[in-house]
VMD Tcl script that draws the C-alpha trace (Angstrom):
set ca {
  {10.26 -2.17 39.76}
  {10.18 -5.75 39.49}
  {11.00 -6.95 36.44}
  {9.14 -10.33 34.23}
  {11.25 -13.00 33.65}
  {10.04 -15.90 31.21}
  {9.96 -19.49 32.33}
  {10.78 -21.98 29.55}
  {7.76 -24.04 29.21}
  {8.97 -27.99 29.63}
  {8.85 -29.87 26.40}
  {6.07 -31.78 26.37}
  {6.87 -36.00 26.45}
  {5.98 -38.48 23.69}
  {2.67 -40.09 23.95}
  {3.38 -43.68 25.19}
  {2.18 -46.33 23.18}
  {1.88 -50.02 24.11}
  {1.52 -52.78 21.68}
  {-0.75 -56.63 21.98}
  {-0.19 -59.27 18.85}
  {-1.58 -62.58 18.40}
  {-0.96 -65.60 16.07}
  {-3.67 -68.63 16.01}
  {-0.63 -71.41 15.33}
  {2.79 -72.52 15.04}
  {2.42 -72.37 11.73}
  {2.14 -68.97 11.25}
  {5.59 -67.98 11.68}
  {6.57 -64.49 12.34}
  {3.37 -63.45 12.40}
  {3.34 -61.76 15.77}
  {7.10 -60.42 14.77}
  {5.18 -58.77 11.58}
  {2.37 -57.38 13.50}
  {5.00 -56.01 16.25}
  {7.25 -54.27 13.45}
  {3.71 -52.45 11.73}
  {3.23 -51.16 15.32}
  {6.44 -49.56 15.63}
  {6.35 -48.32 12.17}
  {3.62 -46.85 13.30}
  {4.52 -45.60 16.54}
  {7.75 -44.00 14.93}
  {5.35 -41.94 12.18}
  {3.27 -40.69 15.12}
  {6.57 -39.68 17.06}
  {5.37 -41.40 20.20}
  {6.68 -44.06 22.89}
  {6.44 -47.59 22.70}
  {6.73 -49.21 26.00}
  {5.53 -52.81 27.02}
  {4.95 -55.23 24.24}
  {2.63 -58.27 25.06}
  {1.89 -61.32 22.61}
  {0.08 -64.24 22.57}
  {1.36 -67.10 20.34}
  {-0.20 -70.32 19.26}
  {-3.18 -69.15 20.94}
  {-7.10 -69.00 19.21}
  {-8.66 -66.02 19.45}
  {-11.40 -67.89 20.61}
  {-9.81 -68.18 23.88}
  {-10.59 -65.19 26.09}
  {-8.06 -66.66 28.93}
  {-4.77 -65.33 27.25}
  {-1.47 -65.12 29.05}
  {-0.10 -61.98 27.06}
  {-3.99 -60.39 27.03}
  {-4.06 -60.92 30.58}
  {-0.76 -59.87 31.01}
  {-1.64 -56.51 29.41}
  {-4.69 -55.88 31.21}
  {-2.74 -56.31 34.55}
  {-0.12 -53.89 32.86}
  {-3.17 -51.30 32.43}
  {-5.22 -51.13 35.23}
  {-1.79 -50.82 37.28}
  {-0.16 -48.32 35.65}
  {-0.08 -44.96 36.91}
  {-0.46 -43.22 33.28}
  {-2.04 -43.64 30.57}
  {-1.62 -43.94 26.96}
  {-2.99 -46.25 23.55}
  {-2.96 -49.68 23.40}
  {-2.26 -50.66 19.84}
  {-3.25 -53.79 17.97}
  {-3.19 -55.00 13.97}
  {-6.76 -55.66 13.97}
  {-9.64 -56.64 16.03}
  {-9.58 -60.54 14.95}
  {-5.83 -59.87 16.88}
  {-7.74 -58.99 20.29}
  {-10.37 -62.43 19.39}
  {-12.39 -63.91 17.65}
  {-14.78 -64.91 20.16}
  {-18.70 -64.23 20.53}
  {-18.87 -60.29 19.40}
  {-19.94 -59.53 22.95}
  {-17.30 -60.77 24.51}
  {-14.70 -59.12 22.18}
  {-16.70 -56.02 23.12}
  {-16.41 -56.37 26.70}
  {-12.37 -56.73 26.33}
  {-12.46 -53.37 24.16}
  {-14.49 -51.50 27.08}
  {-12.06 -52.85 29.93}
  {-9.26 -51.00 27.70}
  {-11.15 -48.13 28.14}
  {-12.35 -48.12 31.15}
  {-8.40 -48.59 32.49}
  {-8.04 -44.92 31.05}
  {-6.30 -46.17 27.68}
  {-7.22 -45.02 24.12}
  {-7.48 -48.36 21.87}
  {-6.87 -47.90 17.85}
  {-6.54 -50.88 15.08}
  {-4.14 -50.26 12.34}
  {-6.21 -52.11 10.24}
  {-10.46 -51.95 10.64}
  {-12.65 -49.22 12.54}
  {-11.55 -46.74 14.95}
  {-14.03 -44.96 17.08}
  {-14.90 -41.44 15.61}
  {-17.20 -39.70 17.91}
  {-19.98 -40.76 15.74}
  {-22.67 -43.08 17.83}
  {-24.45 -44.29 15.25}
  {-21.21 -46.12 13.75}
  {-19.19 -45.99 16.65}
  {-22.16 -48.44 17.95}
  {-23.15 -50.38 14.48}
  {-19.35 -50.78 12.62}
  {-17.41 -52.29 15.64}
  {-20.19 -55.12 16.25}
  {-20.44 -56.05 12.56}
  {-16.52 -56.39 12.26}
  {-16.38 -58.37 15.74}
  {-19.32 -60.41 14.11}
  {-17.45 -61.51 10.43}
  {-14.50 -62.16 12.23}
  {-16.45 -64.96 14.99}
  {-18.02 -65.83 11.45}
  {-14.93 -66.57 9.73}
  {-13.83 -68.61 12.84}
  {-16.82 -70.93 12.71}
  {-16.73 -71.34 8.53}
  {-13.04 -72.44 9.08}
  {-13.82 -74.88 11.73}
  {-16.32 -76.49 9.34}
  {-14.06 -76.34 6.56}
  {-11.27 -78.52 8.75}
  {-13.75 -80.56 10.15}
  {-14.67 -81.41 6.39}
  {-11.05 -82.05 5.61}
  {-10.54 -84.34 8.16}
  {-13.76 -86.25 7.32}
  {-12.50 -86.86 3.64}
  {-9.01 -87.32 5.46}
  {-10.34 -90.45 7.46}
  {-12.63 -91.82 4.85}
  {-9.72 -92.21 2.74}
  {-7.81 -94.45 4.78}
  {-5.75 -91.70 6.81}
  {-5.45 -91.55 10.42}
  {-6.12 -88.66 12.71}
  {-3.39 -86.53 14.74}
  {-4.18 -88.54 18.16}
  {-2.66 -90.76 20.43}
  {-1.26 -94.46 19.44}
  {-3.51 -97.48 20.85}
  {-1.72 -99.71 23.23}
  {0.03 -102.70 20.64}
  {0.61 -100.14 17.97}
  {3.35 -97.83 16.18}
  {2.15 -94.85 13.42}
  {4.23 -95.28 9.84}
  {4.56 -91.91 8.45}
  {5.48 -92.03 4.95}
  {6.34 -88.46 3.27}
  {6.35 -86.41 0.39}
  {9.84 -87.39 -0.75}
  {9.87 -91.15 0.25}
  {10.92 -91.23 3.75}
  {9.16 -93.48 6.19}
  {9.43 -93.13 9.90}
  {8.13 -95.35 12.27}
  {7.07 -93.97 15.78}
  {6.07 -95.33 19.14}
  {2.95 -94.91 20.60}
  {4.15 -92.32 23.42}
  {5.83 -90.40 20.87}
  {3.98 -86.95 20.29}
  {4.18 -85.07 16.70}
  {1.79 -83.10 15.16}
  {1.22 -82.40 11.33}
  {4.11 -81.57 9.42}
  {5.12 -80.23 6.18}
  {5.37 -82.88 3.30}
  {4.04 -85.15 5.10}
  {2.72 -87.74 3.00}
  {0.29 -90.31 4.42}
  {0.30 -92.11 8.05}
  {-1.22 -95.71 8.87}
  {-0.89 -98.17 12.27}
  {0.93 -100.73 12.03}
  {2.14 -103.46 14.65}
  {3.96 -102.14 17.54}
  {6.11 -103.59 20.29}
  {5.76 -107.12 20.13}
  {5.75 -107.57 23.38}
  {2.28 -104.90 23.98}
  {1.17 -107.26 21.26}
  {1.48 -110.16 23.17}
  {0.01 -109.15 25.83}
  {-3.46 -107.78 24.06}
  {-3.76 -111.51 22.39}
  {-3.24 -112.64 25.99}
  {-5.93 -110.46 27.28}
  {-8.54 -111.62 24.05}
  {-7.59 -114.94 24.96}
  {-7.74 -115.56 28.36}
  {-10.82 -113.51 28.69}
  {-12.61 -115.68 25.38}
  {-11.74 -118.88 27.23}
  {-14.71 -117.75 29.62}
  {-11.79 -118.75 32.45}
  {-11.10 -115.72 33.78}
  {-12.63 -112.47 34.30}
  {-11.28 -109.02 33.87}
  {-9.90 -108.88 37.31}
  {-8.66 -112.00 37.35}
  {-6.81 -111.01 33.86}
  {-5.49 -107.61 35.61}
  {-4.21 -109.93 39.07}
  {-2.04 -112.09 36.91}
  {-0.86 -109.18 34.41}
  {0.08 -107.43 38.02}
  {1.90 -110.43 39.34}
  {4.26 -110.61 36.49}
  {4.95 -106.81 36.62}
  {3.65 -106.43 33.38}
  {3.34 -102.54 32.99}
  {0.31 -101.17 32.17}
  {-0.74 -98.84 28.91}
  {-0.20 -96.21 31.29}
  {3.13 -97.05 33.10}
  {0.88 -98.65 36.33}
  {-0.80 -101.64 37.55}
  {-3.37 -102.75 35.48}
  {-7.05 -101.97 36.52}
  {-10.40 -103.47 35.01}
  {-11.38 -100.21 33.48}
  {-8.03 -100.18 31.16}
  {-8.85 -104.29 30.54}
  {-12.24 -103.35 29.29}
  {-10.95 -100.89 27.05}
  {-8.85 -103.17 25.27}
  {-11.56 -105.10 25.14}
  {-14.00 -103.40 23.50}
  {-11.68 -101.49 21.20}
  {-12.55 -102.45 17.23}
  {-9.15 -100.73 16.74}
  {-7.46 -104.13 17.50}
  {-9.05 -105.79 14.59}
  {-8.75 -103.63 12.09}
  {-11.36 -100.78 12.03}
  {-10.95 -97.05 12.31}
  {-13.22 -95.66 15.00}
  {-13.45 -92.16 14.33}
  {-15.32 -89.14 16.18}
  {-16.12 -90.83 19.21}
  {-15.11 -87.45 21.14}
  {-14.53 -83.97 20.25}
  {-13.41 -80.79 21.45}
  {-14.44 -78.42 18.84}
  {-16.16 -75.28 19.57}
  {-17.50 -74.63 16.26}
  {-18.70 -77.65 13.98}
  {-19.65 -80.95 14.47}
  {-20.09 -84.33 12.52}
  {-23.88 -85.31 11.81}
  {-24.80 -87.45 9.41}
  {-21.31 -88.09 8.25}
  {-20.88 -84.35 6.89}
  {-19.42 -81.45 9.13}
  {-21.95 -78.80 10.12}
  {-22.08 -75.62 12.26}
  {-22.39 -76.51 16.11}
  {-25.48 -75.51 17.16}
  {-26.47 -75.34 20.11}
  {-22.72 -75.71 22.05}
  {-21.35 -79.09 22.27}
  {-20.95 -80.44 25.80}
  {-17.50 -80.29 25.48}
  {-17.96 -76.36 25.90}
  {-18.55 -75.56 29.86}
  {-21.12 -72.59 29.87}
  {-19.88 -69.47 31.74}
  {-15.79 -71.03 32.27}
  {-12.47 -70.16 30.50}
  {-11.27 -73.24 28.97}
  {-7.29 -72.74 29.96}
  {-7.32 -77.15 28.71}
  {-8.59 -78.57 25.86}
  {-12.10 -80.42 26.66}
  {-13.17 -83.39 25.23}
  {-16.92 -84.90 25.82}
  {-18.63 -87.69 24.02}
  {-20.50 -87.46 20.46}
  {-23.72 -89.62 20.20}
  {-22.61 -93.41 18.54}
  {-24.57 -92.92 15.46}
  {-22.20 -89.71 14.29}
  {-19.28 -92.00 14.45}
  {-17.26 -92.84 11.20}
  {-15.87 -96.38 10.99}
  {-13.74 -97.49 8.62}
  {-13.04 -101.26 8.48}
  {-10.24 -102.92 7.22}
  {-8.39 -99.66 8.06}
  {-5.12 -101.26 9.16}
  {-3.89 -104.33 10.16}
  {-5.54 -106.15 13.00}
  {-3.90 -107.92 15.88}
  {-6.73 -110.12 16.36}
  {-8.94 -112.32 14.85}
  {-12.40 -110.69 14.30}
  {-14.05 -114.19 14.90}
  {-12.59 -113.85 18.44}
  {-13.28 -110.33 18.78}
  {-17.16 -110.91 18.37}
  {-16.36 -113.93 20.63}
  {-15.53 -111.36 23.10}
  {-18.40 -109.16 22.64}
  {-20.75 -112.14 23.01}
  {-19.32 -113.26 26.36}
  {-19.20 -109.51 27.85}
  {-23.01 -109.17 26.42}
  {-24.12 -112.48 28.86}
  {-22.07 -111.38 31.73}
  {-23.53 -107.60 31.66}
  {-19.94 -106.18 30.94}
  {-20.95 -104.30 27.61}
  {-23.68 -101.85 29.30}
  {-22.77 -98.68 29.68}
  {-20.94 -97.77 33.23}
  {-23.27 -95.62 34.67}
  {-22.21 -93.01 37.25}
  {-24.44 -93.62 39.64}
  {-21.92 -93.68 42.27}
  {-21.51 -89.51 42.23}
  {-24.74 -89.25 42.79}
  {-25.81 -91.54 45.47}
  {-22.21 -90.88 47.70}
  {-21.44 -87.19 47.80}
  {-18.76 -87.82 49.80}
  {-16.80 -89.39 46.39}
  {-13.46 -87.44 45.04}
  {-13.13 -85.86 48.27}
  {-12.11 -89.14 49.77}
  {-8.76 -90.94 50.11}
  {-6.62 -93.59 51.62}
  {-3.83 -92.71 53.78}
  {-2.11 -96.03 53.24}
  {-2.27 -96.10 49.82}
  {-2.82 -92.69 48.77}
  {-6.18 -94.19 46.03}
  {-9.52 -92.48 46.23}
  {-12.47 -94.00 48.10}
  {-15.20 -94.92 46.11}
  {-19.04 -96.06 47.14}
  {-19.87 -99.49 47.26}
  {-23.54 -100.90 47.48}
  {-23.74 -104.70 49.07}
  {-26.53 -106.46 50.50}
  {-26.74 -109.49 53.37}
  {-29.59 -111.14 55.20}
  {-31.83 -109.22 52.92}
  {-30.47 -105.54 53.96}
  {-28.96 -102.74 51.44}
  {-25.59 -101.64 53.07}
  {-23.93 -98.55 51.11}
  {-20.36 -97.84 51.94}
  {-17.31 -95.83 50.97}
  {-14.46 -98.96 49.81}
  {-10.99 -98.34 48.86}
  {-10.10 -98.46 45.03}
  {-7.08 -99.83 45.22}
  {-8.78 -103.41 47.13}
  {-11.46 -102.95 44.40}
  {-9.71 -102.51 41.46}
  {-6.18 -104.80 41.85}
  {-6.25 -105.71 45.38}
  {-3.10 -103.30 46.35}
  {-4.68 -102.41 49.33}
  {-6.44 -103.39 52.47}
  {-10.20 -104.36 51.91}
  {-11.07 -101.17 53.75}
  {-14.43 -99.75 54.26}
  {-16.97 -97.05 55.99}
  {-20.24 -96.67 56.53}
  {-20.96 -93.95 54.40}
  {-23.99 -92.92 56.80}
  {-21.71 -92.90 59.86}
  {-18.99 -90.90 57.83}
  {-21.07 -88.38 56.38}
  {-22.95 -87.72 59.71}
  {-19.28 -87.13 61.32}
  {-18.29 -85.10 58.28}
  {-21.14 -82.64 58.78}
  {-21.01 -82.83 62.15}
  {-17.04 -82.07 62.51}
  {-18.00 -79.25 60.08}
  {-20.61 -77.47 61.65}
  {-19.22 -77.91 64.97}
  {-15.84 -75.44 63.63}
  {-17.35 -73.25 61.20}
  {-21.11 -72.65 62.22}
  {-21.32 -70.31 65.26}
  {-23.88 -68.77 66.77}
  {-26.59 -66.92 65.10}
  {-26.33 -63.91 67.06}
  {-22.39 -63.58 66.13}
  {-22.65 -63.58 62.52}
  {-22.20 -59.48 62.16}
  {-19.77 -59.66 64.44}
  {-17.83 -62.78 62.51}
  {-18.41 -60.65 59.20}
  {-15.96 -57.76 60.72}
  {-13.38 -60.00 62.12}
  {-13.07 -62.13 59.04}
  {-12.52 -58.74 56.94}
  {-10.09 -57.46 59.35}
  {-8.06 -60.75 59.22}
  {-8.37 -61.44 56.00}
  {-6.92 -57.53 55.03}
  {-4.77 -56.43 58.49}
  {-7.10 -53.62 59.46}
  {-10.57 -53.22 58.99}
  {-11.41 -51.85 55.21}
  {-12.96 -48.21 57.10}
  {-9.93 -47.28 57.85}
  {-8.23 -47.84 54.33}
  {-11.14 -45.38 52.58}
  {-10.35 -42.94 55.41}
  {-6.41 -42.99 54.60}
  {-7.49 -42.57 50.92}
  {-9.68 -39.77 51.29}
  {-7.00 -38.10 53.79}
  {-3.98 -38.15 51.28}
  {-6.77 -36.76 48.25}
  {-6.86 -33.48 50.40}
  {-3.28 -33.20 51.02}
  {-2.78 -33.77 47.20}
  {-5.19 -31.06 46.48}
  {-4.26 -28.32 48.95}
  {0.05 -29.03 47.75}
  {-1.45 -29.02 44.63}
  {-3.09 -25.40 44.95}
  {-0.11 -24.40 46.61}
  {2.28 -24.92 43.75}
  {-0.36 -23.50 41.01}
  {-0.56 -20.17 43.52}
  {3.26 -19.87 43.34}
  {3.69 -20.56 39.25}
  {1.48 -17.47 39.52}
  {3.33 -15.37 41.51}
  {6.37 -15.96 39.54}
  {6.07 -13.71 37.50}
  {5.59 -10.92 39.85}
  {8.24 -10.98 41.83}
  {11.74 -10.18 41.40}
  {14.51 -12.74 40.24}
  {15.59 -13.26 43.99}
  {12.12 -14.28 44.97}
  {11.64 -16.12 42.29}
  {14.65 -18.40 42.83}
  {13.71 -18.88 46.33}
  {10.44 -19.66 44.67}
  {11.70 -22.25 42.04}
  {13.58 -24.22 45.14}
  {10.42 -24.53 46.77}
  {8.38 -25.72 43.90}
  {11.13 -28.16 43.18}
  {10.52 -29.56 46.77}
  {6.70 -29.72 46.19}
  {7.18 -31.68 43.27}
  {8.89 -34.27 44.97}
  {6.68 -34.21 47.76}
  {3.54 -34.74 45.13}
  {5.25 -37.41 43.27}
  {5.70 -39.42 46.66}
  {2.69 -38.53 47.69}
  {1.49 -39.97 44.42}
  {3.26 -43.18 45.10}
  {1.21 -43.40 48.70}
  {-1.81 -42.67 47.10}
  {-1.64 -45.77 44.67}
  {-1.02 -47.27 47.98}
  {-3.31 -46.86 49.77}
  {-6.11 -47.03 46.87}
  {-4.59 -50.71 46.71}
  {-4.92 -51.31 50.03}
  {-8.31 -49.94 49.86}
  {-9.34 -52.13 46.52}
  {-7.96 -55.27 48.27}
  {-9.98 -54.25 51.41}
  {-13.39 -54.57 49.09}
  {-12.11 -57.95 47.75}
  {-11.66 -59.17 51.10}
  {-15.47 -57.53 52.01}
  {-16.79 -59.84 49.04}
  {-14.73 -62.90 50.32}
  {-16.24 -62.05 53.67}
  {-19.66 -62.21 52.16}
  {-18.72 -65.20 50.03}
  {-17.60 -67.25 53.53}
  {-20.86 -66.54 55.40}
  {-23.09 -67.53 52.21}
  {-20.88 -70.73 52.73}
  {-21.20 -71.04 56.49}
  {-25.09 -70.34 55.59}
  {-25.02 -73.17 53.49}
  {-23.25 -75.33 55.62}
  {-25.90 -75.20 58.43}
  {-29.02 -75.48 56.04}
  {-28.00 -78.67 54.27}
  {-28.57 -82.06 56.30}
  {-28.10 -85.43 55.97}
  {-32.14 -85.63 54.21}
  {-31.16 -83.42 51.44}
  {-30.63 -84.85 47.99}
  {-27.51 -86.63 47.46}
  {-26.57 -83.75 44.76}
  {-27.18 -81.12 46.99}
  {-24.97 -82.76 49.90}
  {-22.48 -83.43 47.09}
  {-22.29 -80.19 45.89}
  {-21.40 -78.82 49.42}
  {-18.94 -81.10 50.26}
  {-17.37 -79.49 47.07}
  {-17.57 -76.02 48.07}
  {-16.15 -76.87 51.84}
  {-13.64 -79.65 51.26}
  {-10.61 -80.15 49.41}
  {-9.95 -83.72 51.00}
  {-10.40 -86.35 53.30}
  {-7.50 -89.01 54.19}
  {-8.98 -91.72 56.29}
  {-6.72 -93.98 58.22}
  {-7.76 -97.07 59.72}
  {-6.38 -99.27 62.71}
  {-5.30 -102.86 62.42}
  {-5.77 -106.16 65.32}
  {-4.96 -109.70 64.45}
  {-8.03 -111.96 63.98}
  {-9.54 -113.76 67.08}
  {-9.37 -116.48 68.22}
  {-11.48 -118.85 65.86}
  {-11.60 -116.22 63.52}
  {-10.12 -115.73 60.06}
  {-10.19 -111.86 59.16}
  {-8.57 -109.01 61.42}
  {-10.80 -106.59 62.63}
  {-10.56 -103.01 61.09}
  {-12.06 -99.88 61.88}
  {-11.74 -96.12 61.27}
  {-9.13 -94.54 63.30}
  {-9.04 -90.79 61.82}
  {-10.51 -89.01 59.07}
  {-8.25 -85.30 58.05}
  {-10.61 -83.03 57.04}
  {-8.92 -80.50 54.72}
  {-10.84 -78.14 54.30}
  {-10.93 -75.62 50.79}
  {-9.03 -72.23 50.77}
  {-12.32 -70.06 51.58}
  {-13.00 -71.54 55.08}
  {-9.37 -71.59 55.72}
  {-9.24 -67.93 55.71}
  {-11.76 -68.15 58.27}
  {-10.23 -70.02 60.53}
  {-8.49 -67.06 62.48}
  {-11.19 -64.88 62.99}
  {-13.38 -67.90 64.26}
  {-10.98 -68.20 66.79}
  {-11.29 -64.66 68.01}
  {-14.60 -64.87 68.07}
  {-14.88 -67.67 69.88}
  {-11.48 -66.06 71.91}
  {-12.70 -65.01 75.64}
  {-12.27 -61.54 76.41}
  {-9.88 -60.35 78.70}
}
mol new
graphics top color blue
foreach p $ca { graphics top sphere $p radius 0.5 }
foreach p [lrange $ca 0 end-1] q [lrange $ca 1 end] { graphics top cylinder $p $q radius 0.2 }
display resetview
């Protein structure tokens, strides 16, 4: 008679637990250490498993582009279990618009993972308030972020109007004084980066290196004189291997700045630019930002801060602010002589929109950008692409294109590699997949769906034997457990093939969507021609090319002649990472068959 035996069920194993924190600033201390040690308090009531922590410090929760959040969701959607994700509060997981905090809640669960706040709402079941509650708090907290941008931005107003100066950098000719709480002063250099610190007292400009000072009263000078032009300043600064603000060579545009900066006699220029997200300065008082400022790119991740310009009659100027290092009777001298020679209208950027072929351009000699340049002779318009190194401090070769001829070439080189045929397009689809990937993407869903069914028939095998188990006698069932044992190592490796192969198989669909992406691209590349508008040309040499290095050839002048003649030897197309993918399977296509 065969006899029961009792199988000791396996203790079950602690739910595993993984923990996000997040601290706004520096200044906050151990405020992701505090959040971290509630979570494991936690965790240890519960009697589960903490596994991975990820933090984010210094960071707004404004910013959606995280290293730690991102961190975590790659953790998630690549683990092969599944768990809770635990976090302080939701103002911990951002403070961003309540949609998009919503959106990072829902790819939590949508990896599989239960989410739950020590602090706030969890989700009860309820829809009602599992749909209203979550929202509101998400809401106050991307509230509390915009009232405490105002409230800085209304400290820093009073800040500057009382004679303080802004966390920034140090104009060229000047040194910051920081005196503090307790009496110290220190006096730093104009490179030197610090940001607010604790007892500090007040901060003001004062002279710098005397020799930076030198040369700005050289620059007001000469330039007053109505000798010498900004160029002609930046030649003779260059010849004397004066250094530059920068470290460089000296360039107009850095010339001009000096120029035209009230900073050098004395006045505080203040909100010229910003980069807040949240407030802005109108009328001298800080206010909600309404619509977004420029500064804000619609639709990006801002992994940098941006800064874009505020209109000229939100600035605050304070003169008299510090001491000048120039007269103000020559500074409006200045401004008087830039006004007759046209030098203090705006600098349009004309340029990006009439040469599309500009910041994809450069010099293989001297490594500078090419830039367009408009002349005229014997009553004609010539447009042309110029070296900025020639234009700007004459380190270069007075090198220069026809920016007809180049483009034409440009588009034409283009076409000619990455436009085929019309009736090869389907066929350029498959090969660019099964490049792009190893194998085409059918046979990855195939392998997928193969290994599913040999999961679920070892699967029914080893629930068909726990049953017998207890039906046999203890000889059979030994034989039995040995078998199992050897199931369950089969499934578990053929676990670890299936999360294979589904990767395979996911990365196969990215590389159908690149696929798609490159023919929308070579699409584009065959409809646009030289009569389009010059944004629309522009904006496709941007989605094709990375670069262009041009490289001219030399000969000695004539006889009777003064000037060598030049011309345009090679242009290096480079083009962007999407076409180079395609490269290969234009080549098979275009491949005879053997």
């Amino acid at each position: 008679m065969a006899t029961s035996q009792s199988i000791p069920a396996p203790a079950s194993s602690p739910r595993l637990a993984v923990a996000y924190a997040r601290c706004s600033s520096a200044q906050q201390g151990r405020s992701v250490d505090q959040q971290l040690d509630a979570i494991r308090r936690h965790v240890q009531e519960k009697g589960w498993c903490l596994g991975d922590t990820f933090a984010d410090e210094a960071i707004s929760g404004s910013e959606l582009n995280r290293p730690g959040l991102n961190a975590l969701f790659a953790y998630l959607e690549g683990a092969r279990g599944t768990g809770t994700v635990l976090i302080w509060d939701r103002s911990r997981l951002g403070r961003a618009d309540p949609i998009d905090v919503e959106r990072l809640e829902s790819r939590i669960r949508a990896a599989g993972w239960d989410l739950t706040f020590l602090q706030g709402y969890n989700l009860t079941g309820n829809f009602l308030s599992d749909a209203v509650v979550p929202r509101l708090e998400q809401a106050l907290n991307s509230e509390y972020l915009r009232e405490l941008s105002v409230k800085t931005q209304r400290g820093l107003v009073d800040h500057v109007r009382g004679g303080g100066v802004s966390v920034g950098k140090v104009p060229y000719g000047f040194r910051k004084r920081l005196v503090y709480a307790d009496g110290t002063v220190r006096v730093i250099g104009r490179r030197t980066k610090h940001r607010k610190e604790k007892g500090l007292g007040t901060a003001a400009l004062v002279e710098g290196d005397p020799a930076e000072v030198l040369i700005v009263r050289r620059i007001f000078s000469e330039y007053s004189a109505a000798s010498k032009g900004m160029g002609q300043i930046c030649e003779g600064l260059n010849a004397e291997s004066v250094p530059s603000p920068q470290g460089g060579r000296w360039c107009v545009g850095t010339t001009r700045a000096i120029l035209l900066n009230r900073t050098y006699v004395g006045d505080l220029v203040w909100n010229r630019y910003t980069s807040s997200k949240f407030s802005r300065v109108v009328d001298g008082k800080a206010t909600k930002q309404l619509p977004a400022h420029p500064s804000q790119a619609p639709g990006k991740l801002r992994s940098t801060t941006t800064y874009a310009a505020n209109p000229k009659d939100t600035w605050i100027v304070v003169p008299d602010h510090h001491a000048a290092l120039v007269p103000r009777d020559l500074f409006d001298q200045v401004a008087k002589i830039m006004h007759e020679r046209g030098g203090l209208a705006p600098r349009r950027r004309s340029v990006r929109r009439c040469y599309p072929l500009t910041g994809v351009l450069f010099c293989l000699h001297c490594g500078r950008s090419y830039n367009g340049q408009k002349s005229s002779a014997k009553g004609r318009s010539y447009q042309r692409y110029a070296c900025s190194s020639w234009r700007n401090d004459k380190s270069c070769r007075p090198l220069s294109v026809s920016a007809d001829r180049l483009e034409a070439g440009v588009l034409s080189k283009l076409r000619e590699a990455y436009v085929p045929d019309r009736s090869s397009r389907a066929k350029l689809r498959g090969l660019i997949v099964e490049v792009l990937s190893g194998r085409p993407s059918e046979e990855e869903d195939v392998e997928v769906v193969r290994l599913l069914e040999i999961e679920r028939q070892l699967k029914g095998k080893i629930d068909r034997t726990l049953l017998r188990l207890v039906m046999v006698d203890q000889a059979s069932a030994e034989k039995l457990a040995v078998l199992l044992a050897e199931w369950q190592t089969e499934l578990a490796s053929l676990g670890d093939r299936i999360t294979a192969a589904r990767a395979r198989w996911k990365a196969s669909r990215d590389h159908e969507r690149a696929a798609d992406e490159i023919l929308a691209l070579i699409d584009h590349l065959e409809s646009v021609g030289l009569d389009a508008a010059p944004g629309e040309r522009k904006a496709l040499y941007a989605a094709t090319i990375d670069r262009i290095d041009l490289e001219f050839a030399e000969e000695p002048p004539a006889p009777g002649r003064k000037r060598p003649k030049r011309w345009l030897k090679t242009g290096r197309i480079k083009t962007n990472a999407l076409l180079a993918r395609a490269s290969k399977a234009l080549c098979l296509l275009k491949a005879p068959r053997a």
